[in-house]
C-alpha positions in Angstrom: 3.2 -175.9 87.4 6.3 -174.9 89.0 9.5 -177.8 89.2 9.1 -178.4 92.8 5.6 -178.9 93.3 5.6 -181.1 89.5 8.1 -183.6 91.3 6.9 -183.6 94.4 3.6 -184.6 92.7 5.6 -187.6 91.2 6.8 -188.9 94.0 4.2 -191.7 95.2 3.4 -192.8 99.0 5.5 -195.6 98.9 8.5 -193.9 97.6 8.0 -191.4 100.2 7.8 -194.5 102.8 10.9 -196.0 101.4 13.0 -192.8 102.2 11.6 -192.4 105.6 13.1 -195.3 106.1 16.3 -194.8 104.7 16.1 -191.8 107.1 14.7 -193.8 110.2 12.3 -191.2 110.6 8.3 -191.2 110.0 6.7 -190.6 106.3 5.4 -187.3 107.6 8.9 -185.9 108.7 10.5 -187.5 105.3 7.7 -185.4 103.3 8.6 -182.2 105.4 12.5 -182.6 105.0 11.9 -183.5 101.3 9.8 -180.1 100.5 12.4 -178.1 102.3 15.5 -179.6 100.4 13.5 -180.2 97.0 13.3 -175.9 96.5 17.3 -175.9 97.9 18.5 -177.8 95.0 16.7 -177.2 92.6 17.0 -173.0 93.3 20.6 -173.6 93.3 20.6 -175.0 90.2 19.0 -171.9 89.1 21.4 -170.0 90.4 24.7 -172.2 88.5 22.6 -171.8 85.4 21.7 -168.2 85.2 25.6 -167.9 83.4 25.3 -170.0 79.3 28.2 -171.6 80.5 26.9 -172.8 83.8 24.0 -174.1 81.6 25.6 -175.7 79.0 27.5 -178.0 81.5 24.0 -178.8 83.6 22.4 -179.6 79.9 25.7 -181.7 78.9 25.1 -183.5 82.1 21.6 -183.8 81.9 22.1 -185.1 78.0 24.8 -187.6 78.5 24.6 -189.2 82.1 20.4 -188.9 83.2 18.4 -188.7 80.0 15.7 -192.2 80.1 16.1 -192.2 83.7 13.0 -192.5 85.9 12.6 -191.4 89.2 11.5 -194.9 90.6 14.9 -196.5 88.8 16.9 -193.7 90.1 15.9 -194.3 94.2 15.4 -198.0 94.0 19.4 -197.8 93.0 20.2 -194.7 95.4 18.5 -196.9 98.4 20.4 -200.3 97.0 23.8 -198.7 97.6 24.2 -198.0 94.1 22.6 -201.3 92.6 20.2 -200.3 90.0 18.5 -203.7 89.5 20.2 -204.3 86.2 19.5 -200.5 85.3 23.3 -199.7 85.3 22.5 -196.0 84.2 20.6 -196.0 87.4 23.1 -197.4 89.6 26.1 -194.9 87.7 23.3 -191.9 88.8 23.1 -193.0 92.0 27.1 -193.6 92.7 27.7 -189.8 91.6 25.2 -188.3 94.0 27.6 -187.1 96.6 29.9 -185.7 93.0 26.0 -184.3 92.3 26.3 -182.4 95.2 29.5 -180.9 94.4 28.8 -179.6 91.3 25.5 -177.6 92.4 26.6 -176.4 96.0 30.7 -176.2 95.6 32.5 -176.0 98.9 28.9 -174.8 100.5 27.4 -177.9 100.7 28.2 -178.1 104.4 26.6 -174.9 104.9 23.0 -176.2 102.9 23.1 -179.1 105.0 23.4 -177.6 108.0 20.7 -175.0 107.1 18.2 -178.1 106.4 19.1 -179.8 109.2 18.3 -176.8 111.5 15.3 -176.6 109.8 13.9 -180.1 109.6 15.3 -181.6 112.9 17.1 -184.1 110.6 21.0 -184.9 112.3 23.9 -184.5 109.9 24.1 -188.3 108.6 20.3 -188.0 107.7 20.6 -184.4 105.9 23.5 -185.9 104.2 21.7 -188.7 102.8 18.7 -187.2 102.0 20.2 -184.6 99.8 22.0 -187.6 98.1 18.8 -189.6 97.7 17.2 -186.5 96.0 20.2 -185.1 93.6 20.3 -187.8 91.1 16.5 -188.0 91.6 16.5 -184.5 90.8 18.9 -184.6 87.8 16.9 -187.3 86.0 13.4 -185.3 86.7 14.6 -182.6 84.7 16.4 -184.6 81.7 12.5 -186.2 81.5 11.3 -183.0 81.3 13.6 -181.4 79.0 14.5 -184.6 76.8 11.1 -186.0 77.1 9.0 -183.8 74.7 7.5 -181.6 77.4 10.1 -179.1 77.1 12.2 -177.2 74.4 15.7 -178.5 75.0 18.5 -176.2 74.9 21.4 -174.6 77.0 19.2 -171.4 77.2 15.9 -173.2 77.5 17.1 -174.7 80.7 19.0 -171.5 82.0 15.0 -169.7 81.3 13.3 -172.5 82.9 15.2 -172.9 86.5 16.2 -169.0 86.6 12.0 -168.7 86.5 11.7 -171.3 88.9 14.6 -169.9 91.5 12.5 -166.8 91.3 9.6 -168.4 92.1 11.2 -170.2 94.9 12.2 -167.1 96.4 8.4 -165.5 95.7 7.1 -168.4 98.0 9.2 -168.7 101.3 8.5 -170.9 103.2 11.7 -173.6 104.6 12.9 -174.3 101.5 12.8 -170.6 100.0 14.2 -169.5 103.5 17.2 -171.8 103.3 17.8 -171.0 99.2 17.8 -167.3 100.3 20.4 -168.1 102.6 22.5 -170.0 100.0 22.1 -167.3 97.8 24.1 -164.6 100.0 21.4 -163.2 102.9 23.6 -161.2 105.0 25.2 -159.3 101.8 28.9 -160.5 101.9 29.0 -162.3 98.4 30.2 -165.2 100.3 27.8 -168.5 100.4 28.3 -169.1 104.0 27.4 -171.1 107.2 25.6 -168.1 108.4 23.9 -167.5 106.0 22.0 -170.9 105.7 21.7 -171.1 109.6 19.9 -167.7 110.0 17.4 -168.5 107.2 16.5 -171.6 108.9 16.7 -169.8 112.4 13.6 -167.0 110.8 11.1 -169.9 109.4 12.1 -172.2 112.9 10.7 -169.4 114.8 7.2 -168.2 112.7 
């Protein structure tokens, strides 16, 4: 099963509820605007990893700050501004999501939210957040998988696994694959810009 569709499977109706209201928006909308920004992160991950050295720092990451985490400890903290419930692994996850964010999107991250919130109807506080909610969730998803005994774990396992699953991303379209195609350079420039994310989101807006 690919990554997205594996967490999204994890993620129970309650969880779901609790980030609809986070978002002030109803469980169906939180669903949609989760499957859009779920193959967004997790294709750009793919992307930072396809170099070893890009994938050695993601494992390193993965290893030391987000292996034992669950994805229940991991929102219950993100949604208690940082307060893990006495899970202080948790709550140190959840205090780096917006650092998260840097380190998979760089000084695009403006430009992926944007392109999700054109895509979802979400404004720029609730795109914001729900890519915050989701990066740490993300993060510890994957040191389960990898650090878990489901997975071989090493620097070039990882770089195999998420380079397979941006390519399957891609495969699919949909939102989500629209808006990673975007991320990834649509219009040709070798930049990762505003235009790019907004015209993706502007192709699967109007199917």
């Amino acid at each position: 099963m690919d990554l997205v569709n594996d967490l999204l499977g994890q993620l129970t109706g309650s969880q779901v509820q609790q980030v609809s209201q986070q978002l002030g928006v109803d469980p169906s909308t939180a669903q949609s605007a989760i499957g859009a920004a779920l193959p967004m992160i997790l294709g750009a991950l793919g992307q930072n990893a396809a170099q070893p050295q890009g994938a050695e720092s993601l494992f390193g990451a993965l290893q030391r700050d987000h292996q034992g985490l669950d994805l229940g400890s991991v929102l219950g903290a993100v949604l208690g501004g940082g307060q893990g419930g006495g899970n202080a692994q948790a709550a140190m996850a959840a205090a780096a999501a917006p650092a998260i964010l840097g380190h998979i999107f760089g000084n695009k991250q403006a430009s992926a939210e944007q392109g999700l919130g054109a895509a979802t109807g979400l404004n720029s506080p609730q795109t914001r957040m729900l890519m915050q909610i989701l990066a740490p969730m993300v993060m510890a998803y994957l040191a389960k998988r990898f650090f878990g005994g489901q997975q071989q774990a090493s620097p070039a396992a990882l770089q195999s696994v998420l380079g397979q699953e941006r390519q399957t991303i891609q495969q699919q379209g949909g939102v989500g694959g629209g808006l990673l195609e975007g991320l990834l350079d649509q219009d040709g420039d070798g930049q990762l810009g505003i235009g790019d994310a907004l015209s993706a989101a502007a192709k699967f807006l109007k199917s």
